[in-house]
C-alpha positions as CSV (number, residue, x, y, z in Angstrom):
1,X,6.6,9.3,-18.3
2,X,6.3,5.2,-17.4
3,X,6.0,4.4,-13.6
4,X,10.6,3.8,-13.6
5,X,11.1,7.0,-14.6
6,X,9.2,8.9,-12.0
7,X,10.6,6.6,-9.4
8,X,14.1,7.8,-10.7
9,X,12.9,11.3,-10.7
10,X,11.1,11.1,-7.1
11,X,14.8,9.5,-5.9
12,X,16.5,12.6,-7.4
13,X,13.9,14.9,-6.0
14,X,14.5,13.1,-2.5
15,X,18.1,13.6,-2.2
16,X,18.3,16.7,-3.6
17,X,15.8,18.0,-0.9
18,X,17.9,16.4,1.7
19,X,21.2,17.9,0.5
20,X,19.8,21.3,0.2
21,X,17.7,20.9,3.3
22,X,21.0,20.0,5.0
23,X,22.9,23.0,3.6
24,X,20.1,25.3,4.6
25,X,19.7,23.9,8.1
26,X,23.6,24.4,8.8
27,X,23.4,28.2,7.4
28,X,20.7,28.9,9.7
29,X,21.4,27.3,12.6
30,X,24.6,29.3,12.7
31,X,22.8,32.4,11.9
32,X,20.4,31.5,14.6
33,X,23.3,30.8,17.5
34,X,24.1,34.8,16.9
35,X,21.0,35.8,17.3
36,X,19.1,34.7,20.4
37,X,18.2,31.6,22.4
38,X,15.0,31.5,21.0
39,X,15.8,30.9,17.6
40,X,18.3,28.3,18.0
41,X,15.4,25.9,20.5
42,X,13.2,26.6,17.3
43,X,16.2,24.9,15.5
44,X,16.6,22.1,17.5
45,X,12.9,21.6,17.4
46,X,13.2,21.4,13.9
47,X,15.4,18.5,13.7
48,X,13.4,16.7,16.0
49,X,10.2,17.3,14.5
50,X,12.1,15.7,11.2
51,X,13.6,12.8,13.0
52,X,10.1,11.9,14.6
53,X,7.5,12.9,11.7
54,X,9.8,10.7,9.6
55,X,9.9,7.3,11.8
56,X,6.4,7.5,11.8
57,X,5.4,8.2,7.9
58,X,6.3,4.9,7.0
59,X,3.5,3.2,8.8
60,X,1.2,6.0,7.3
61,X,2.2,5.2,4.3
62,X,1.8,1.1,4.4
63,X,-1.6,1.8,5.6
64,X,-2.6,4.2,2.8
65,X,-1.2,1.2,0.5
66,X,-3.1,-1.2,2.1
67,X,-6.4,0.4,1.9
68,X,-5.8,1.2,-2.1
69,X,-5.0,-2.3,-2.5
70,X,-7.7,-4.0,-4.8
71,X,-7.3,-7.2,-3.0
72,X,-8.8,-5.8,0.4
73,X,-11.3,-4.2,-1.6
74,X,-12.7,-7.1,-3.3
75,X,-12.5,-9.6,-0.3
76,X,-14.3,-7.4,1.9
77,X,-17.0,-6.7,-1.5
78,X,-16.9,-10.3,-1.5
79,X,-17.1,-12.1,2.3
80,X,-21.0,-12.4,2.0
81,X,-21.0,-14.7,-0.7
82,X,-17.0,-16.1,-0.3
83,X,-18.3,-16.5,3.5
84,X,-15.9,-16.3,6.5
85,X,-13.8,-19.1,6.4
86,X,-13.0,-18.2,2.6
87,X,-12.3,-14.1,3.8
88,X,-10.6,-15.0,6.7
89,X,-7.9,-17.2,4.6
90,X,-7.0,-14.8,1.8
91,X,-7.0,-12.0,4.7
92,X,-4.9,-13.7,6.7
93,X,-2.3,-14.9,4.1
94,X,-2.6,-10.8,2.9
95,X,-1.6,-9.5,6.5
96,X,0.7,-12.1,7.4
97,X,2.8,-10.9,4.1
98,X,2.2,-7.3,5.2
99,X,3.7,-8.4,8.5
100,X,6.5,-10.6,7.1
101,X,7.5,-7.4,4.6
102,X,7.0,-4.7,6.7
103,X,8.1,-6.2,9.9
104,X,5.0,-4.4,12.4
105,X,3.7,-6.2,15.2
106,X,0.3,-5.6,14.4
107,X,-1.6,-5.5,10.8
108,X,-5.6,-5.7,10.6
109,X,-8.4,-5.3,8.8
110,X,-12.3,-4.6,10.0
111,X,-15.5,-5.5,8.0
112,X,-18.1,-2.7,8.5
113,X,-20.4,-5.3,7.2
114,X,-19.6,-8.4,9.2
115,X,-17.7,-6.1,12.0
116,X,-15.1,-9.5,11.6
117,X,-11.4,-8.1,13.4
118,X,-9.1,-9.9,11.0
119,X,-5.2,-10.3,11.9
120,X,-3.1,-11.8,10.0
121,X,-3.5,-15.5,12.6
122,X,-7.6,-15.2,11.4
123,X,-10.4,-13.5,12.6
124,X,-9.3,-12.1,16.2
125,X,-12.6,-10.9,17.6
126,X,-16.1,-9.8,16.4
127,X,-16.5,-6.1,17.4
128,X,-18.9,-4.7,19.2
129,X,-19.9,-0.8,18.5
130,X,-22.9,-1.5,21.4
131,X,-21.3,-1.7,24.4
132,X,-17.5,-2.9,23.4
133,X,-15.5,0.2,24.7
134,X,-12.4,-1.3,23.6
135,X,-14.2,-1.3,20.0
136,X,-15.2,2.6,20.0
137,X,-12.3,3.9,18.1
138,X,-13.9,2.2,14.9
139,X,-16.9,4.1,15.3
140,X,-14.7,7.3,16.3
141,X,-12.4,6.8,13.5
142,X,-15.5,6.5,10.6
143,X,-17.3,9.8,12.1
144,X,-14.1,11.5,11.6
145,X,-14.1,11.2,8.1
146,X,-10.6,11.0,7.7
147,X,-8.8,8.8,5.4
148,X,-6.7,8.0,7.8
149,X,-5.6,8.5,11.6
150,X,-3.5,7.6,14.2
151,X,-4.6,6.1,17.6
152,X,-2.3,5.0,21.0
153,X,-4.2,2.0,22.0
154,X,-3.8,-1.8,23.8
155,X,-3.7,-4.5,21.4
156,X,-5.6,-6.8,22.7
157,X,-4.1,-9.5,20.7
158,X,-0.8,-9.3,21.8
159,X,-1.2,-9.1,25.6
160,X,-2.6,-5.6,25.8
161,X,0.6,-3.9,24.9
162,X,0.6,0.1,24.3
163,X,0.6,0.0,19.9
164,X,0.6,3.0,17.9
165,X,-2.4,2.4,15.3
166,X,-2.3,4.0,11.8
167,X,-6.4,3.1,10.9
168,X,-7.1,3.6,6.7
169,X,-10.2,3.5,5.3
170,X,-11.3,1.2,2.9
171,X,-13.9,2.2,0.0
172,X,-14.9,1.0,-3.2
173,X,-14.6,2.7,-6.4
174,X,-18.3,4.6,-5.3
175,X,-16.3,5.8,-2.2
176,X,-19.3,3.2,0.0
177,X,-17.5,2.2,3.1
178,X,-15.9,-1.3,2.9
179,X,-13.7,-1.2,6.4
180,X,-10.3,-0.1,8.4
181,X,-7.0,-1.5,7.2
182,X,-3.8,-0.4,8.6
183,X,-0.9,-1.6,10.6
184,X,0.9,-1.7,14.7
185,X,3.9,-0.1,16.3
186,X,4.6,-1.1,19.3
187,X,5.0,1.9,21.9
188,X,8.4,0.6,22.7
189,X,10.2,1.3,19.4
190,X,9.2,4.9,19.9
191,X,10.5,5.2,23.2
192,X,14.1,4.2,22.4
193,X,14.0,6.3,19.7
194,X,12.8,9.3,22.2
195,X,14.9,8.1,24.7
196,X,18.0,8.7,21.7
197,X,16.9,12.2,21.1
198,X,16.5,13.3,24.5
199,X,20.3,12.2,25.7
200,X,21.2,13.6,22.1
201,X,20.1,16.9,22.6
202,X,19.4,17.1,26.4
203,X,15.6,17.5,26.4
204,X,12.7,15.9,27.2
205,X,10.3,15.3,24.2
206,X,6.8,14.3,24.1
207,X,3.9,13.8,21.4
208,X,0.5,15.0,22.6
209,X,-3.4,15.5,21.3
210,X,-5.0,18.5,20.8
211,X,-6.2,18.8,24.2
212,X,-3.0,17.6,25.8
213,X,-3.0,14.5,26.7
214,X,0.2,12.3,26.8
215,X,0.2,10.1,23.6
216,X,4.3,9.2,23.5
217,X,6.6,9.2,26.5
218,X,9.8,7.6,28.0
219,X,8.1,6.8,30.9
220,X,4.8,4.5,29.9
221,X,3.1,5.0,32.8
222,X,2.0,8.7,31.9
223,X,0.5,7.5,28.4
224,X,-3.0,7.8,27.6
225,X,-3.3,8.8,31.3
226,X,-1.8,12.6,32.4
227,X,-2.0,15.6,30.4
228,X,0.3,18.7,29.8
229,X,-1.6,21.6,30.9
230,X,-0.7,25.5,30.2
231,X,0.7,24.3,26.4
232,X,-0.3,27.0,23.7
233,X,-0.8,24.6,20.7
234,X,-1.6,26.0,17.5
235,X,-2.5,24.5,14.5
236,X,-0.5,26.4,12.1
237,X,3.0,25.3,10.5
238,X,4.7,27.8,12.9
239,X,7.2,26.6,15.9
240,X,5.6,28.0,19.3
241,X,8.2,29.4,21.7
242,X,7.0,29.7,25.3
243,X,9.7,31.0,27.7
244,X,9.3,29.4,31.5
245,X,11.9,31.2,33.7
246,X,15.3,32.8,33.0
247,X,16.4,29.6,31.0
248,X,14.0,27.0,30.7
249,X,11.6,26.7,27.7
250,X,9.1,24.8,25.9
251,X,9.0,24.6,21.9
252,X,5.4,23.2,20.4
253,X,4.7,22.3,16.7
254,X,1.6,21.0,14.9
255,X,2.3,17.6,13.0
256,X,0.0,17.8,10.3
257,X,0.0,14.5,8.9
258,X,-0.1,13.0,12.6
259,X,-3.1,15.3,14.1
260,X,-0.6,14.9,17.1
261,X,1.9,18.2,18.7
262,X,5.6,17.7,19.3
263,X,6.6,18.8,22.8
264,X,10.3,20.0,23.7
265,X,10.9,20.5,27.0
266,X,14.5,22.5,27.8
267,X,16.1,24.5,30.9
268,X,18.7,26.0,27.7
269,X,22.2,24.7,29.0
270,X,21.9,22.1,26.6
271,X,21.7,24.3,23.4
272,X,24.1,26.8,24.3
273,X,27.3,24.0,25.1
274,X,26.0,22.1,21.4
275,X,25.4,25.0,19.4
276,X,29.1,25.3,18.3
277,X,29.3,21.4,18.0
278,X,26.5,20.6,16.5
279,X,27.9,22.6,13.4
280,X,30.9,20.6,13.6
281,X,29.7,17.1,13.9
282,X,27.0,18.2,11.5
283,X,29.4,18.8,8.7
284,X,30.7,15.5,9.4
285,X,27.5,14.0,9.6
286,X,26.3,15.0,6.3
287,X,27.9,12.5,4.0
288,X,27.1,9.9,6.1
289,X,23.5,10.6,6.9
290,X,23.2,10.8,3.1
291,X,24.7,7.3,2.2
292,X,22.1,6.4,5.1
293,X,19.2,7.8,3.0
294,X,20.3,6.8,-0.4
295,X,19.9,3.3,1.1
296,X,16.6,4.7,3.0
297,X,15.0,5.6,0.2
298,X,16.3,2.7,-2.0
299,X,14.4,0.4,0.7
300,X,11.5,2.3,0.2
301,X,11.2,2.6,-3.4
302,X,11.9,-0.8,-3.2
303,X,8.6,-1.9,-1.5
304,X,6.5,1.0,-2.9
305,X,7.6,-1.3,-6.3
306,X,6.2,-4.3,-4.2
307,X,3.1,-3.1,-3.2
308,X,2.3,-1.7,-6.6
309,X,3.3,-4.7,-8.2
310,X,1.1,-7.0,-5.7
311,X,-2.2,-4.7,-6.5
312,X,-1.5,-5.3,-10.4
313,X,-1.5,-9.1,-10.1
314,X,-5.0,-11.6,-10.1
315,X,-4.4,-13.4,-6.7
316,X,-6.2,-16.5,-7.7
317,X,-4.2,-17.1,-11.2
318,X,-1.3,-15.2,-10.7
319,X,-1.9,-13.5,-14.4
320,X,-2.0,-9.3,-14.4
321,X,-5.1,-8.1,-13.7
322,X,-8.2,-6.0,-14.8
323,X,-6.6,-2.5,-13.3
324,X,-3.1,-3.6,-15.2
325,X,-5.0,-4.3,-18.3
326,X,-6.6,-0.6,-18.5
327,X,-3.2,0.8,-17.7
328,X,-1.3,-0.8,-20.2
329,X,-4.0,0.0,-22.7
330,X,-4.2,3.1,-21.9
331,X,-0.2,3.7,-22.7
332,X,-0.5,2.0,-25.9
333,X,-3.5,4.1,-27.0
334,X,-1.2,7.3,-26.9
335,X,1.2,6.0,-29.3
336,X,1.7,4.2,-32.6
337,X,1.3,0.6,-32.1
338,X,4.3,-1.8,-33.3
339,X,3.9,-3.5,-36.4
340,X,4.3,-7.0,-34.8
341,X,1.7,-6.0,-32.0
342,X,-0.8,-9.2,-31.6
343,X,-3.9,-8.4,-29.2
344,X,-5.5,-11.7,-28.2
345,X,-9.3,-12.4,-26.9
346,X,-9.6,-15.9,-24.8
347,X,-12.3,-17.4,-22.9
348,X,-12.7,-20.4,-20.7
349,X,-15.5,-22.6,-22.8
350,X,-17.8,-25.0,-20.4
351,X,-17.0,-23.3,-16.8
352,X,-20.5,-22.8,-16.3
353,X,-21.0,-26.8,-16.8
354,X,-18.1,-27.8,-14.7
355,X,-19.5,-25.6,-11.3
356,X,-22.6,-27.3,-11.7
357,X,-21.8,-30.7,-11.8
358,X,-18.7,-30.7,-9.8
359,X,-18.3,-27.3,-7.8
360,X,-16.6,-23.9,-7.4
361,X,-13.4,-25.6,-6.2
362,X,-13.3,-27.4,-9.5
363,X,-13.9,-24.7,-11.6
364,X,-11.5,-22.6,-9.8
365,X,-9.2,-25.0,-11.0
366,X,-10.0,-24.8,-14.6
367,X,-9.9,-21.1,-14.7
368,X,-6.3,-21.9,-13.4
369,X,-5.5,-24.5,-15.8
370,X,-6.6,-22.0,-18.5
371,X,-4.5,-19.4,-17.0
372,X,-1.3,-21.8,-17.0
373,X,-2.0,-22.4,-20.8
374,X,-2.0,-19.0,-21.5
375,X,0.9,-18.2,-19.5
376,X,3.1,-20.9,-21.0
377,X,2.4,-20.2,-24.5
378,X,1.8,-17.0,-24.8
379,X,3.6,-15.4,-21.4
380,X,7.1,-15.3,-23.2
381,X,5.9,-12.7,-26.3
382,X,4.3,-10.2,-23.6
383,X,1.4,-10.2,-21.0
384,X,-1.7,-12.3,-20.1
385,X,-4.2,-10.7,-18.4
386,X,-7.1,-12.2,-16.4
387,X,-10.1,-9.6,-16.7
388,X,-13.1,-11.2,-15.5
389,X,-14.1,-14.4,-14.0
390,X,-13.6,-16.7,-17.0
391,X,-12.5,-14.0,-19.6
392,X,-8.6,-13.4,-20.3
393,X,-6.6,-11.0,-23.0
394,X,-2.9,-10.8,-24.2
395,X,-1.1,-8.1,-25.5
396,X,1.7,-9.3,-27.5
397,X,4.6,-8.6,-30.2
398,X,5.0,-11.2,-32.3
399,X,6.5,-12.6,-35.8
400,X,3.5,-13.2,-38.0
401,X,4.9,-15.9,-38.8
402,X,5.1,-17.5,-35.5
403,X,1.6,-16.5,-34.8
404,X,-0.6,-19.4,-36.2
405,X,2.0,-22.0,-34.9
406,X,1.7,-20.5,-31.3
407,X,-2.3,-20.8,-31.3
408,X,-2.3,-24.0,-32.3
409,X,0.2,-24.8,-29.3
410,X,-2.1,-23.3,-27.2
411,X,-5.0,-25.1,-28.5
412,X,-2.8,-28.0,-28.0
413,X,-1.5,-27.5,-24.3
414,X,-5.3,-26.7,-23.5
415,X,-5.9,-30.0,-24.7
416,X,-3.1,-31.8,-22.9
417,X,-3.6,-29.7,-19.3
418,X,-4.8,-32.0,-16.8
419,X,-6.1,-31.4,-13.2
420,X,-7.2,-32.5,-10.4
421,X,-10.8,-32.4,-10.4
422,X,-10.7,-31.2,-14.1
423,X,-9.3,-33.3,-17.5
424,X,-9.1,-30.9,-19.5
425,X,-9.7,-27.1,-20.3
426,X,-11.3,-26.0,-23.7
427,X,-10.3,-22.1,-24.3
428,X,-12.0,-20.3,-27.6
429,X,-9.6,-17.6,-29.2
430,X,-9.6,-14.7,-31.4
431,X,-6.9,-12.3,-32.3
432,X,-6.1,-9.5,-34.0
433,X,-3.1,-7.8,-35.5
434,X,-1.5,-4.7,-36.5
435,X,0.0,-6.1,-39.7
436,X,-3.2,-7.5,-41.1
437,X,-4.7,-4.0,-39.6
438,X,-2.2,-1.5,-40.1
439,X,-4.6,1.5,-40.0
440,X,-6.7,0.6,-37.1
441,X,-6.5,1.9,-33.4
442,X,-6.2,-0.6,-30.3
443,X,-9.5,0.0,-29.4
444,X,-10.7,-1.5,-33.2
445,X,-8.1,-4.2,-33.1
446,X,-10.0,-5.6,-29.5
447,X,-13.4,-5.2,-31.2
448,X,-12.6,-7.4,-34.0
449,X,-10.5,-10.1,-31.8
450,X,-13.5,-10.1,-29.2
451,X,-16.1,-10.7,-32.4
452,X,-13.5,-13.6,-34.1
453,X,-13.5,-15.0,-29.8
454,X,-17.3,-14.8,-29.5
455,X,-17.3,-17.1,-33.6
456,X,-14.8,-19.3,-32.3
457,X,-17.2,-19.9,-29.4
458,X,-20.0,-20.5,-31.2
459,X,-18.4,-22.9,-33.7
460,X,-16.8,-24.9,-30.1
461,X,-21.1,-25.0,-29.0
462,X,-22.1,-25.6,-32.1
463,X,-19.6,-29.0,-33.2
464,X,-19.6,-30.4,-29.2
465,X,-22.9,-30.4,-28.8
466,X,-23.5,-28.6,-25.5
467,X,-26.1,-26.2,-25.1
468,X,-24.1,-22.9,-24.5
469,X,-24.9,-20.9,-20.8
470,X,-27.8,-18.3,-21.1
């Protein structure tokens, strides 16, 4: 099943769920309301704790993507030798796109090696693990062990405002430590949308840590600062009903993804004048809440799609890259491949030469050049792939009898490209192709394209001349 369908079956799965979810949770609500009080604050518990958990899975979930995302991964491999000023660029153009997409105040990543703060204006402050204690939730965060986490903090890059932190970890493919990604919400967005629950339903609603202390409130001032004593918070997926006096009460439930407890505070008149309305306007409420999360869900799938698509793409050349090579090799391995299937071997001749004598920046070029070559001449058959530094592939379908006249259009756009720095690019190819292989596997047909790239390479050494790298 490709990558579309699942997304068509996740949407199906989604809305389903709701509309059953919404069915369910108007049958029971009215069999609650005939049953006791207790059951029906459960209830209303319920739909808050759906309301809430969901606002605040979507900034889970961008962090989670961030910190799977290859390009974070091979910056922060890479900031030794690329060096700050090199890191800090391709971080901050990376976070200011999180920040454009995703619209958060706040998106970030941390070195563990350089301990560099990056934001998406730069590097915004060296940490210090020693004796910073605005820097200790790093050091918190790693011991945890967690993938991820929330944390209620300042940012101090925006003026010390309260920020609800979702920190990711970054690893390489070893699982070795790399840094913390993740994005900002500011405390304020949360508070109107408490603010909206609590004249809703009449309550007053808070989010807490395990030992009690105020994490989300309407009323700032008691965030990170007072704590609600003589809660019984339990861990498990159950609602916790605690009775205080002849009406009032206070519902508890575990947030598992958040590591946080939803509050409800209630003195009961509010539940028993809604109970019959709520069923009413609920009814009502249905269709449109659903239109809302067809479009919800739309959105998200949307920019899931984005990100994906961002992590399959070589920054630098703007050809597919190594992971999206392996992935479509690996789908055309389970099938028969098509009879005008073409897989093509390229590699950039003379960028060894080209650093030396006139510098990284220039050869960056020519790897570009070379990727712009392959791109226009072979980008409209099927995709280019850039899978090491100076080493690209394509896997193609097309006419046999196109093929020769499209290498040698490539051979001649290689040897029209000019540059900047560079006049020039010099790419040896080899290919391979079903037709002249009919009963070979993909696997075979690279083999023999890489040994016809490596000839090609030699001949290009042998007739200019230039002694080849070692």
């Amino acid at each position: 099943m490709n990558r579309k369908n699942i997304t068509r079956l996740a949407f199906a799965i989604v809305i389903l769920s709701f509309v059953l979810s919404t069915f369910v949770s108007l049958w029971s609500l009215r069999i609650m309301a005939q049953r006791n009080m207790q059951e029906v604050s459960k209830a209303l518990a319920s739909r808050i704790y759906d309301t809430i958990s969901g606002e605040l899975m979507e900034p889970i979930t961008v962090s989670r993507a961030m910190a799977n995302d290859s390009l974070l991964a091979e910056a922060l491999k890479n900031e030794a030798v690329a060096g700050n000023e090199q890191t800090e660029r391709v971080l901050s153009e990376y976070l200011s796109r999180q920040k454009q997409t995703f619209g958060y105040e706040a998106a970030f990543v941390v070195s563990d090696a350089s301990m560099c703060y990056y934001s998406y204006g730069g590097i915004g402050k060296q940490m210090d693990l020693s004796s910073g204690e605005r820097d200790r939730w790093y050091a918190e965060f790693i011991e945890s062990g967690k993938a991820y986490d929330l944390d209620v903090d300042r940012d101090e890059l925006s003026q010390d405002q309260i920020t609800v932190f979702v920190d990711a970890r970054i690893e390489d493919e070893a699982g070795t430590l790399l840094g913390v990604c993740g994005v900002g919400a500011r405390m304020t967005g949360n508070q109107d949308l408490f603010v909206s629950l609590e004249r809703e339903y009449g309550v007053k609603i808070n989010l807490v840590a395990p030992d009690g202390l105020i994490l989300i409130d309407t009323d700032e001032s008691r965030i990170d600062r007072e704590y609600m004593t003589d809660l019984r918070l339990s861990a498990g997926s159950d609602y916790v009903y605690q009775k205080r006096g002849s009406d009032r009460f206070v519902v508890t439930k575990y947030i598992d993804k958040l590591g946080w407890y939803l509050v409800v505070n209630s003195d009961g008149s509010a539940e028993r004048g809604q109970i019959v309305s709520m069923l009413l306007v609920n009814a009502v409420l249905c269709a449109i809440v659903l239109v809302i999360m067809l479009l919800a869900v739309r959105i998200i799938v949307e920019r899931t799609r984005a990100l994906a698509s961002a992590s399959f793409v070589d920054q630098s050349t703007q050809l597919l890259n190594r992971r999206a090579f392996e992935e479509k090799k690996t789908e055309l391995s389970m099938g028969p491949l098509k009879d005008d299937f073409v897989y093509v071997t390229a590699d950039l001749n003379g960028l060894k030469g080209v650093n030396d004598t006139l510098g990284h920046a220039a050869g960056d070029e020519l790897i570009r050049g070379a990727a712009q070559c392959l791109k226009a001449c072979l980008g409209k058959y099927g995709d280019v792939y850039r899978i090491g530094g100076d080493e690209f592939a394509a896997m193609l379908n097309l006419p046999e009898d196109q093929l020769n006249a499209t290498m040698k259009q490539l051979e001649q756009t290689a040897k029209e490209w000019r540059g900047e720095q560079v006049m020039g690019v010099s790419i040896s190819c080899g290919h391979a192709t079903k037709r002249e292989f009919p009963s070979e596997s993909l696997a075979e047909l690279i083999r023999i394209s890489d040994e016809r790239m490596y000839a090609a390479k030699e001949a290009y050494y042998r007739k200019s001349g230039i002694e080849r790298r070692r």
